[in-house]
C-alpha positions in Angstrom: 12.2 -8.5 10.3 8.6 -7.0 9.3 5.9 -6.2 11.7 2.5 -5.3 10.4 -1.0 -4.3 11.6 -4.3 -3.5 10.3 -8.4 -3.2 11.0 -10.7 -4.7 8.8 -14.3 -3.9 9.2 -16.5 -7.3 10.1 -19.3 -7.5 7.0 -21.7 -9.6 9.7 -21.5 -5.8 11.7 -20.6 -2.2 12.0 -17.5 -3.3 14.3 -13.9 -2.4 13.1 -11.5 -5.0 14.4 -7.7 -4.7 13.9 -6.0 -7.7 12.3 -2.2 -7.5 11.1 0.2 -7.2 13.6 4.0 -5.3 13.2 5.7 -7.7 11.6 7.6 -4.8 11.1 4.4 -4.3 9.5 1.2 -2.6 10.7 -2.4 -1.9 9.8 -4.6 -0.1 11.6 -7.7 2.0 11.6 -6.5 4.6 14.3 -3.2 2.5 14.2 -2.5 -1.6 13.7 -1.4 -4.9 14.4 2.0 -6.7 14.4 3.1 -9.2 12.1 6.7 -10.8 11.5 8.2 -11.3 7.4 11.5 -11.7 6.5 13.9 -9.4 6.9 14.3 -6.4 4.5 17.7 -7.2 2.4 18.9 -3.4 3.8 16.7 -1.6 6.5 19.6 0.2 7.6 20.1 1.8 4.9 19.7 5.7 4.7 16.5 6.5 3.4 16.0 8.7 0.4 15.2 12.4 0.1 11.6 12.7 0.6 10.1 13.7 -3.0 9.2 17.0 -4.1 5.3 18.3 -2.4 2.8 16.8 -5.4 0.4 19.8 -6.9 -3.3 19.3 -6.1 -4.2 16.8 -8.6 -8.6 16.7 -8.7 -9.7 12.8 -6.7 -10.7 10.3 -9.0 -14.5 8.7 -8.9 -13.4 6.1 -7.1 -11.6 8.2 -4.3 -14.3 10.6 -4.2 -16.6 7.7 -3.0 -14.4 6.2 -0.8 -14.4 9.2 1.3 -17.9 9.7 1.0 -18.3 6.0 2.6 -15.6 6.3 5.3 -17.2 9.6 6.1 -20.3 7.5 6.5 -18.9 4.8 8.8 -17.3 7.1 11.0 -20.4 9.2 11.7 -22.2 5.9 12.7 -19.6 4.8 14.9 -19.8 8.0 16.7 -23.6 7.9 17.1 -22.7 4.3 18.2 -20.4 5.9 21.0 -17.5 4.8 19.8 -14.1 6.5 18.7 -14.0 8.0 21.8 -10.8 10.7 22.9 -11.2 10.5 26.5 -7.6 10.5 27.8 -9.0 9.0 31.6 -12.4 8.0 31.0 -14.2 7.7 34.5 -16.1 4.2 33.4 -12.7 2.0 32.6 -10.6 1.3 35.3 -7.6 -0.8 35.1 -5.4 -2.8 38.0 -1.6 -2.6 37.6 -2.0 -6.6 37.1 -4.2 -5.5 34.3 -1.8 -3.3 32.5 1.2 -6.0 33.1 -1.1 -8.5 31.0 -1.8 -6.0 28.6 1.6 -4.7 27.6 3.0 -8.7 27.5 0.0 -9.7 24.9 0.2 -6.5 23.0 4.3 -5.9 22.8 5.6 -9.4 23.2 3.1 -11.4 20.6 2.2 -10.9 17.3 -1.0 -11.5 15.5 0.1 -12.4 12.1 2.5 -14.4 10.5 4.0 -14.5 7.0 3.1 -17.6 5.5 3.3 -18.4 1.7 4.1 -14.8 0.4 0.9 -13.1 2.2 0.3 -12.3 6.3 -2.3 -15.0 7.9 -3.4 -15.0 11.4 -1.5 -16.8 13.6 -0.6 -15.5 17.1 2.4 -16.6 18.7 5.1 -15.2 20.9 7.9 -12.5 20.1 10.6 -10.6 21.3 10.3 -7.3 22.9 10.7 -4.4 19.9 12.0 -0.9 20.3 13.8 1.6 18.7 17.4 2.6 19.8 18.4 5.3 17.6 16.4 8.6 17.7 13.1 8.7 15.7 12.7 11.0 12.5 9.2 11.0 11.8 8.3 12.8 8.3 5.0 12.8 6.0 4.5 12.6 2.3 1.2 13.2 0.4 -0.7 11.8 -2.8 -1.0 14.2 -5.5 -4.7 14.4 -5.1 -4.7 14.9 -1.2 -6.1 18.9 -0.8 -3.9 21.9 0.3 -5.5 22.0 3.6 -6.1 18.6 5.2 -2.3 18.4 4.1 -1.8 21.4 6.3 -4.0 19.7 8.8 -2.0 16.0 8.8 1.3 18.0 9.4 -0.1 19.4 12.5 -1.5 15.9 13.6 1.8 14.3 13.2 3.8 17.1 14.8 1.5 16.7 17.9 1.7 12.7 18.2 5.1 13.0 17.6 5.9 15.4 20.5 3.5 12.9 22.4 4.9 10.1 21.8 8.7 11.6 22.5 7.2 12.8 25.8 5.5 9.7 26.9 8.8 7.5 26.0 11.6 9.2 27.0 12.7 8.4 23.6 13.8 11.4 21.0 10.6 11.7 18.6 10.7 14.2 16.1 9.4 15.8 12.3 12.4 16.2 10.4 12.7 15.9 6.8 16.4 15.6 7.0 17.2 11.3 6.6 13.7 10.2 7.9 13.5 7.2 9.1 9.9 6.6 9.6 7.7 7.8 6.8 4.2 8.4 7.3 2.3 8.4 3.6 -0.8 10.1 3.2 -2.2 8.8 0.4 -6.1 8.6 -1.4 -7.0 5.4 -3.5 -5.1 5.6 -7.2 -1.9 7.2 -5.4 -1.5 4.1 -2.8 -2.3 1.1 -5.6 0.6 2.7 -7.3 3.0 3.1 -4.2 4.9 0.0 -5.0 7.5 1.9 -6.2 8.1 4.5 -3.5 8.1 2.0 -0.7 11.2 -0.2 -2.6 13.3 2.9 -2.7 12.0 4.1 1.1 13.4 0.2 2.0 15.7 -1.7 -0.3 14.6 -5.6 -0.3 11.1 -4.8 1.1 9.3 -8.1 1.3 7.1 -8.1 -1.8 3.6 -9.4 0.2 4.5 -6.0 2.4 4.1 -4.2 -1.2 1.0 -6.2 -1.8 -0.5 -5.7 1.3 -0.4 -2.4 0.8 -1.5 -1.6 -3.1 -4.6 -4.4 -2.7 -5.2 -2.9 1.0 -8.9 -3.9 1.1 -11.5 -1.6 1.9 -11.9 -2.4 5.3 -8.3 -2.1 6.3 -7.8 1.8 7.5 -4.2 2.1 8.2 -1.2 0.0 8.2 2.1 0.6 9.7 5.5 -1.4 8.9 8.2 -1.4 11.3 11.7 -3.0 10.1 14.3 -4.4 12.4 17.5 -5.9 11.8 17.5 -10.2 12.3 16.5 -10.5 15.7 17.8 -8.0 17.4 14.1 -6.5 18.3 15.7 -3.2 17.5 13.8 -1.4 14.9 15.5 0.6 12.0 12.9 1.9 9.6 9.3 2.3 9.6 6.5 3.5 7.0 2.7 4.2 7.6 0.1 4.1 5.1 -3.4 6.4 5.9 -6.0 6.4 3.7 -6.4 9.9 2.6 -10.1 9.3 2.2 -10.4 9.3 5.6 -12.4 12.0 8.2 -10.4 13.6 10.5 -11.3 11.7 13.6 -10.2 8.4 11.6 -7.2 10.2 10.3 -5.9 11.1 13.8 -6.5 8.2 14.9 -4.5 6.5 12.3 -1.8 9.1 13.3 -2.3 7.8 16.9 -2.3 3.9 16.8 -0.2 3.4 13.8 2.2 5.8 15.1 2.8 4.4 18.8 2.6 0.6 16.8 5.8 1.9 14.8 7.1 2.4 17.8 7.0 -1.4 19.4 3.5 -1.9 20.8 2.4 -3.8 17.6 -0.3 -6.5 18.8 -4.2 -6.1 20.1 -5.9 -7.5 23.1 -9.7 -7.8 23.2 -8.5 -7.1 27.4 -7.4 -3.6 26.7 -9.6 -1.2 27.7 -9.6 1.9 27.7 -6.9 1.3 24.7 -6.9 2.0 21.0 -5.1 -1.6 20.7 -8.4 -2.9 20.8 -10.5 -4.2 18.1 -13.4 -2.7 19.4 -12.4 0.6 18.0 -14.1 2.0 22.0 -11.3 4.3 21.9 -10.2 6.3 18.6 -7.1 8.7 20.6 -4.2 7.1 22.9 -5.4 6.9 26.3 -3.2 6.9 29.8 -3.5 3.4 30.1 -1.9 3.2 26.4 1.1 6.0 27.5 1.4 3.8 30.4 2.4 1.2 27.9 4.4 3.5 25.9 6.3 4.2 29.2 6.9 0.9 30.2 8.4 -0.3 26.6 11.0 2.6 26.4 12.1 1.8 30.5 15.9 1.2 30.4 15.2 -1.4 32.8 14.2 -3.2 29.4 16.4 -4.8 26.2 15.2 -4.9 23.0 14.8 -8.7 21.9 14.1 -9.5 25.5 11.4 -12.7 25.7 8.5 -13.0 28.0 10.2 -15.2 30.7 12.9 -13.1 31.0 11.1 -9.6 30.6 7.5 -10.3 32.7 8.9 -9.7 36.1 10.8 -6.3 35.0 7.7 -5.1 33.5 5.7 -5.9 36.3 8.2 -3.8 38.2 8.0 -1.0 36.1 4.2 -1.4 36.1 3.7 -1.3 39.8 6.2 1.7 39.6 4.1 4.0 36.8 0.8 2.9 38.9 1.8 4.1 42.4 2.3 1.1 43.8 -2.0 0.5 43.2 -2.4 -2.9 42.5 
């Protein structure tokens, strides 16, 4: 199955809000949302050699002024105070009954569904999603994507990577040896022409997946796809799509919700706070309370394709555990 994410930017205001989920899809500005599609005819399936590094082709018109207006957005967000990268900011508290409501809205439901060959909004329960084998995360670039932020984006994944790895539990790492979760760093011509690249990255990948990526509207960031096999909730492949446009406080923050999505958390809650699986976009980096998830979705204590009867009074176990018995 598909889980998917995404943020759109509201046209009646300057708020981002995230809308698909991981259906083993998700798009995201700093990450994404989590949305179920059928399953991919072979997401087990080794994935191919990563292609050859692109030379620096020059941006088209059209790229050039897309980064020119994310540039602008994220300024005013910032001079809006938001995008924050407090890891424990002082003014947002949260209750271990707080974080056990959190991680059941934002790992156990998903915000979109697929309905007529496109992702609609439709929340509704789902299993718990994780991934079993060991993580191989590796990054490919657009031809027009500059020498240095590609040197730049390497480092960024490296770090969330180890961060991720670290929070878990679970082995997280950059390899370019059989990747199986591709992160593609791509500026506007490369990514309306990816449709290719992502059917040979995952064999019977659900065409509105390949739409929802080369018509990716304006307002959508970042979008992550996460694949799992029927309905075991464990996930097999996964591929992120960042905007190359973007600043690097969006870019990281891309790196950072899309990222920990691909690894299971894949809904929002308007509740979260301080969280990047907000809409609000508050918070641009992954906060404590978000490792805290993190934490609690890779404890053995745990199954993947557990439901939320059966998996609620482990995880409030688990939550009372990571929070020091606070309540």
């Amino acid at each position: 199955m598909i889980e998917t994410r995404h943020r759109r930017l509201r046209p009646q205001s300057s708020r981002l809000r995230a809308g698909l989920a991981v259906l083993a899809v998700t798009l995201a500005l700093a990450g994404c949302t989590e949305m179920p599609a059928a399953p991919a005819a072979r997401p087990a399936a080794p994935a191919p050699a990563a292609l050859p590094e692109p030379a620096v082709q020059p941006p088209s018109p059209s790229s050039a002024a897309i980064r020119a207006h994310y540039a602008a957005i994220a300024a005013q967000m910032q001079a809006q105070g938001r995008l924050r990268t407090e890891t424990r900011p002082g003014d947002a508290p949260f209750t271990t009954a707080q974080l056990v409501e959190n991680f059941v809205r934002i790992a156990l439901y998903d915000e979109y569904q697929s309905s007529g060959g496109s992702f609609v909004a439709r929340e509704s329960p789902a299993r718990l999603r994780r991934w079993s084998a060991p993580v191989r995360m590796n990054i490919e670039f657009g031809a027009s994507v500059p020498l240095a932020q590609r040197n730049a984006d390497r480092i960024m994944l490296a770090s969330t990577a180890a961060r991720l790895g670290y929070v878990t539990g679970h082995p997280v790492s950059v390899s370019a040896t059989n990747p199986n979760f591709t992160v593609l760093m791509l500026n506007e011509d490369e990514r309306r022409a990816i449709g290719p690249r992502l059917a040979a990255l995952v064999p019977g990948i659900d065409p509105a997946a390949v739409r929802a990526v080369t018509n990716l509207p304006d307002s959508t960031y970042c979008v992550v796809f996460a694949f799992s096999q029927g309905e075991t909730g464990v996930y097999t492949r996964a591929i992120a799509v960042i905007r190359g446009e973007h600043p690097d406080i969006l870019r990281l923050s891309c790196f950072h919700e899309e990222l920990a999505q691909g690894m299971g958390l894949a809904n929002d809650s308007p509740a979260a706070r301080p969280s990047i699986f907000n809409d609000d976009e508050e918070f641009a980096l992954l906060t404590r309370h978000d490792e805290l998830l993190l934490r609690i979705l890779y404890d053995p204590r745990l199954r993947p394709g557990m439901a939320e009867a059966e998996a609620r009074p482990i995880i409030a176990t688990i939550a009372a555990a990571v929070m020091g018995g606070t309540s």
